[in-house]
C-alpha positions in Angstrom: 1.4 -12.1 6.2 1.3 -14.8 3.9 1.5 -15.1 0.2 -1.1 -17.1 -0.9 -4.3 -15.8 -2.7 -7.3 -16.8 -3.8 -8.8 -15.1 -7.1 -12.9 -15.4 -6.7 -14.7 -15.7 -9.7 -18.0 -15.7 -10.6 -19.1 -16.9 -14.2 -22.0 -18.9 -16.7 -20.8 -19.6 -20.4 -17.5 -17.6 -20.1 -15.3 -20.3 -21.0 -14.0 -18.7 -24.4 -12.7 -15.9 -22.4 -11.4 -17.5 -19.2 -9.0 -19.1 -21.5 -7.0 -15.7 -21.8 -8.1 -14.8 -18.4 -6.1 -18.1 -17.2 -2.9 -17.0 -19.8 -2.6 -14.1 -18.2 -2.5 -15.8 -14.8 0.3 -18.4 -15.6 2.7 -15.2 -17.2 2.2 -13.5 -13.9 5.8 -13.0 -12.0 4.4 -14.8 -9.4 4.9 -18.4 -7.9 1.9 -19.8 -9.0 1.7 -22.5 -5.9 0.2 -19.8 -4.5 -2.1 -19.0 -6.4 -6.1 -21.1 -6.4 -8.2 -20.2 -8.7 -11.9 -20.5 -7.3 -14.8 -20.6 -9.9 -18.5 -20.4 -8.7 -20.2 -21.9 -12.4 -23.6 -20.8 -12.6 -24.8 -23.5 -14.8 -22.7 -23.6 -18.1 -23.4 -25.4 -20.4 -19.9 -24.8 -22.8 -16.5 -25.7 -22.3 -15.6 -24.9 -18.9 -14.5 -28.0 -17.6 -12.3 -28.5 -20.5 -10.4 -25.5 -19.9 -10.4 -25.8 -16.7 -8.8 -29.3 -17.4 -6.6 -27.9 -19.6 -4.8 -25.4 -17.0 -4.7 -27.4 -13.9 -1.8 -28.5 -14.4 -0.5 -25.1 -13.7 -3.0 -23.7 -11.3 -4.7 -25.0 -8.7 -8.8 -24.7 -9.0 -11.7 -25.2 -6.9 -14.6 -25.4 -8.2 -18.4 -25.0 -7.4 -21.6 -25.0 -8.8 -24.2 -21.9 -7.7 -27.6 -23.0 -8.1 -29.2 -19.2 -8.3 -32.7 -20.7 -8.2 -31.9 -21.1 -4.8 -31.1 -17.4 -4.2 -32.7 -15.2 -1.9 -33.0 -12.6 -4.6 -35.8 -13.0 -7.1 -33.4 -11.8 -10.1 -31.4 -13.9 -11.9 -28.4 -12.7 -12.9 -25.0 -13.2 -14.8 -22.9 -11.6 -11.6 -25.3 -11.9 -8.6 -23.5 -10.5 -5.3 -24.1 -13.5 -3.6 -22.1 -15.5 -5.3 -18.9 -13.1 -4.4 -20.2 -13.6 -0.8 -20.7 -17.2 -0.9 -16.8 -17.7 -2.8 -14.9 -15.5 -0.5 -16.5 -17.8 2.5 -16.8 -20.9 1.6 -14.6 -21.6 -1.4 -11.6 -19.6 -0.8 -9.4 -21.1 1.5 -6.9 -18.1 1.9 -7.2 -14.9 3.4 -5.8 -12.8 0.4 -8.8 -12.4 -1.8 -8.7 -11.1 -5.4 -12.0 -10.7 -7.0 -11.5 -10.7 -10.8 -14.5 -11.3 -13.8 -13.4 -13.9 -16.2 -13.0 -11.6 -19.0 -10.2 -9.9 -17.2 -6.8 -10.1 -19.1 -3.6 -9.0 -16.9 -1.7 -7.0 -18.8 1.4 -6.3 -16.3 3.2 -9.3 -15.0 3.7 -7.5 -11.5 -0.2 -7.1 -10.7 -0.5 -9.7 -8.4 2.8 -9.2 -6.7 1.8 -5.3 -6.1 -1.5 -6.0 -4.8 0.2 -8.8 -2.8 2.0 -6.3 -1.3 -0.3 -3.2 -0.8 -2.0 -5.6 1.5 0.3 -6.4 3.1 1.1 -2.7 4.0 -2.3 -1.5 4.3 -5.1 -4.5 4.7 -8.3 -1.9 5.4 -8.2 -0.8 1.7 -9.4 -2.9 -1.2 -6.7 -2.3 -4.4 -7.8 -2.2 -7.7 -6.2 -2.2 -11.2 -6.7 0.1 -14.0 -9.1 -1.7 -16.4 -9.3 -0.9 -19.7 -12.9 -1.9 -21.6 -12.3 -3.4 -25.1 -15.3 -4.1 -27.5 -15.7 -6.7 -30.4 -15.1 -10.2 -29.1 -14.3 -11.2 -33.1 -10.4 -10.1 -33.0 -9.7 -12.6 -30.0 -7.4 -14.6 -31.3 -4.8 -15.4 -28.9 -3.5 -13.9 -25.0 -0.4 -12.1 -27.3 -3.1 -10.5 -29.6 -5.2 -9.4 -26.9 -2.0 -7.5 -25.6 -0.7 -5.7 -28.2 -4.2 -5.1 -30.1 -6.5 -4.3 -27.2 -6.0 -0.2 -27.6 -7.7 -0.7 -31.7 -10.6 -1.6 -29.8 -10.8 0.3 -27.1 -14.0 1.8 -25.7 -15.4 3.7 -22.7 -17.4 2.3 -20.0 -20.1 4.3 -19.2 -19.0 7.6 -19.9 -15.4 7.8 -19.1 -12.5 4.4 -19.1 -12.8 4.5 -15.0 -16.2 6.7 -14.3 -17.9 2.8 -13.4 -17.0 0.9 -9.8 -13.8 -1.0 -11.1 -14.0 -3.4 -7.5 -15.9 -6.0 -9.2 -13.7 -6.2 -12.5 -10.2 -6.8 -11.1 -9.5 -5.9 -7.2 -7.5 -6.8 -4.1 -8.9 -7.2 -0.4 -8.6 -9.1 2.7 -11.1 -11.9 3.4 -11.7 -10.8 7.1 -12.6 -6.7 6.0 -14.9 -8.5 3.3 -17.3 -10.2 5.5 -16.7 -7.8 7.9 -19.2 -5.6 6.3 -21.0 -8.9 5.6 -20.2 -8.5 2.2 -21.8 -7.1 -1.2 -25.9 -6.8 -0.6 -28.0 -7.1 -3.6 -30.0 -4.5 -4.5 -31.5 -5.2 -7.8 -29.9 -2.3 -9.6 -30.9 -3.7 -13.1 -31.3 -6.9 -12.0 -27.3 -7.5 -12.2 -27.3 -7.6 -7.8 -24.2 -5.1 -7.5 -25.0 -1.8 -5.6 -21.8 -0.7 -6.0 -22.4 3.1 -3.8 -23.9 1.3 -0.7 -20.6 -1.2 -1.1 -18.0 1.5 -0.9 -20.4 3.4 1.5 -20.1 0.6 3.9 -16.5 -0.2 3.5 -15.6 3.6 3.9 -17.7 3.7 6.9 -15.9 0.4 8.6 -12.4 1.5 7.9 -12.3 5.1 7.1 -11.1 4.2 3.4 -12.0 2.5 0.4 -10.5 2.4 -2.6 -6.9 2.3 -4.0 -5.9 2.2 -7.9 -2.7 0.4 -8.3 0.1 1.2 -11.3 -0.9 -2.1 -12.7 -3.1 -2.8 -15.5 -5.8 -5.0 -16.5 -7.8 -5.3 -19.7 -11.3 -6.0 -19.6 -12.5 -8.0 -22.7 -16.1 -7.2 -24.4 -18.6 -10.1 -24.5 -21.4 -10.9 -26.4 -23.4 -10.4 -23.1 -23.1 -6.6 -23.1 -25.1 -6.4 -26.0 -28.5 -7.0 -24.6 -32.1 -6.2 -25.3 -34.2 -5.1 -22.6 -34.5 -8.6 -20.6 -36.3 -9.5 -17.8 -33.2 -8.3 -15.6 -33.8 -5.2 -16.7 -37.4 -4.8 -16.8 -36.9 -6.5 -12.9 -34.0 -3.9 -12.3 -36.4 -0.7 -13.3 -39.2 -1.8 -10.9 -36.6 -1.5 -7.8 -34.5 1.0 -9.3 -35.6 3.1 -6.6 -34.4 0.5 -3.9 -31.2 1.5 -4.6 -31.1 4.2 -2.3 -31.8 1.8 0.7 -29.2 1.2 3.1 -26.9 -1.5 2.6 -27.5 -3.5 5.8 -31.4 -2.9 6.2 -32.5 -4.3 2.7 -35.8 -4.0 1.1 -36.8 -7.5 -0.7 -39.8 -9.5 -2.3 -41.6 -11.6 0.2 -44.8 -13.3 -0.8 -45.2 -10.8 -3.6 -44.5 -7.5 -1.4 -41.9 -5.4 -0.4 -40.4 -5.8 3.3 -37.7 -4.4 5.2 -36.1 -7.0 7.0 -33.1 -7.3 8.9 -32.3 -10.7 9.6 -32.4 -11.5 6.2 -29.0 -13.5 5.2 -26.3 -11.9 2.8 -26.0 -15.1 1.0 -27.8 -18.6 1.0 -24.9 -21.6 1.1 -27.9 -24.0 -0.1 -26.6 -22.2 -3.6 -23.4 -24.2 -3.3 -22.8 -27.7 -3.9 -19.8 -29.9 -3.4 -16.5 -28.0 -3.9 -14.5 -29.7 -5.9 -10.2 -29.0 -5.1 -8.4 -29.4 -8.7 -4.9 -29.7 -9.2 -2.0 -31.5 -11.2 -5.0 -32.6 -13.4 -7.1 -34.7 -11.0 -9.8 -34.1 -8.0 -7.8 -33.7 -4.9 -10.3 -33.2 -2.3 -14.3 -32.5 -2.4 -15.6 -30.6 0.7 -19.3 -30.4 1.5 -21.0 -27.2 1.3 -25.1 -27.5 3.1 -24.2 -30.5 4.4 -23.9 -31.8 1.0 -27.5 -31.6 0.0 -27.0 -29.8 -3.1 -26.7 -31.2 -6.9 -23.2 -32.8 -6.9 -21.0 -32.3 -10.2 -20.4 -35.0 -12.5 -17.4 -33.9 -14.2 -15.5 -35.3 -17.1 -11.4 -35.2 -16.0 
């Protein structure tokens, strides 16, 4: 099995975090030729391309824009679940798939080499690190700090340090076993699109197995985001709370202002995608069409 992987991420306005999600990348014991990086952008406006600039001299990117107006899903959301769909698809071009939020800062050098290598022994599971939830973005100072600081600021996630579905944050699986249970369905659980039950439900009931937590460990940094008033999301994600219970692959949804059960309905729309743009040694390498490139192509600045 090959070596490559492609680490899926999903993001809007993160770019003060991916920087140290990026350090922890490069200090991986890995070869980093290997290694894309493949960012869906939701529509930031900060510095994204600048970091993104900054590191691809190192790491290989490709890079998309998701216009989530053009979801199926009436929420709009930071983390949508069809944006994972539509990057393991389309914008990942190897089968090794780790899914890992921007705000993620590897903390073990051998994380990527172990889940590298629990797939290959075992590709039916999906591997995830130990994450460890951090709070107070104002003490983020450099990747060193983050490392040897993180445990001042430590705090738990809903409960308990691993009580919330860690797949999302940092995790390991094989493209084919993704998409084989046509992916993560949205299911406006407070309006962020991850139905995290159904997801493991699914993948349990395709391969007899979910989840395994690797020795590796992962810290996941607190953003200003996660310190929200009640938003439309949420006043979106009470309304269907209920829908929650549904089955994954026989989804309620809004259609013409009422709720129907149907089928058919896709898992993910590629007319969210634009071009994708291939970044590497500081310069465009290759831009491939995504909806037969009828969607808003990227001016960018490098």
């Amino acid at each position: 099995m090959s070596d490559n992987i492609s680490i899926v991420m999903t993001l809007r306005n993160r770019a003060n975090l991916l920087r140290f999600n990026l350090e922890g990348l490069i200090n991986q014991d890995y070869d980093l030729s290997k290694i894309e990086v493949c960012i869906l952008d939701g529509g930031s406006t900060d510095s994204l391309y600048n970091i993104i600039d900054r590191y691809s001299e190192q790491l290989k990117f490709s890079l998309v824009f998701a216009d989530r107006n053009k979801s199926y899903v009436p929420v709009i959301s930071n983390f949508p679940g069809n944006e994972i769909n539509l990057g393991v698809k389309y914008v990942a071009s190897y089968d090794k798939i780790i899914k890992m939020d921007p705000e993620i800062v590897i903390k073990d050098e051998w994380l990527l080499q172990e889940m590298s290598d629990n797939l290959d022994k075992d590709d039916s599971r999906m591997y995830n690190a130990r994450c460890h939830f951090t709070e107070g973005d104002s003490w983020y100072s450099s990747f060193s700090s983050i490392l040897s600081e993180y445990e001042r600021n430590y705090h738990y996630a809903e409960g308990g340090p691993f009580t919330r579905s860690r797949y999302y944050f940092c995790c390991g699986f094989m493209k084919e076993r993704f998409l084989g249970i046509r992916g993560v369905e949205e299911m406006f659980g407070w309006g962020a699109g991850y139905d995290d039950d159904s997801f493991r439900a699914a993948w349990f009931n395709r391969y007899g197995n979910y989840e395994y937590e690797i020795t590796a460990q992962a810290i996941h940094l607190w953003h200003g985001a996660n310190q929200t008033r009640p938003t439309k999301e949420m006043a979106n994600g009470r309304m269907f709370k209920h829908l929650k219970k549904q089955d994954i692959n026989n989804v309620v949804r809004i259609k013409n202002g009422e709720l129907v059960r149907d089928e058919k309905t896709p898992w993910a729309n590629p007319a969210m995608l634009s071009k994708i743009y291939r970044i590497e040694d500081g310069r465009i390498t290759k831009e491939d069409d995504v909806n037969e490139g009828r969607s808003l192509v990227l001016d960018l600045p490098f």
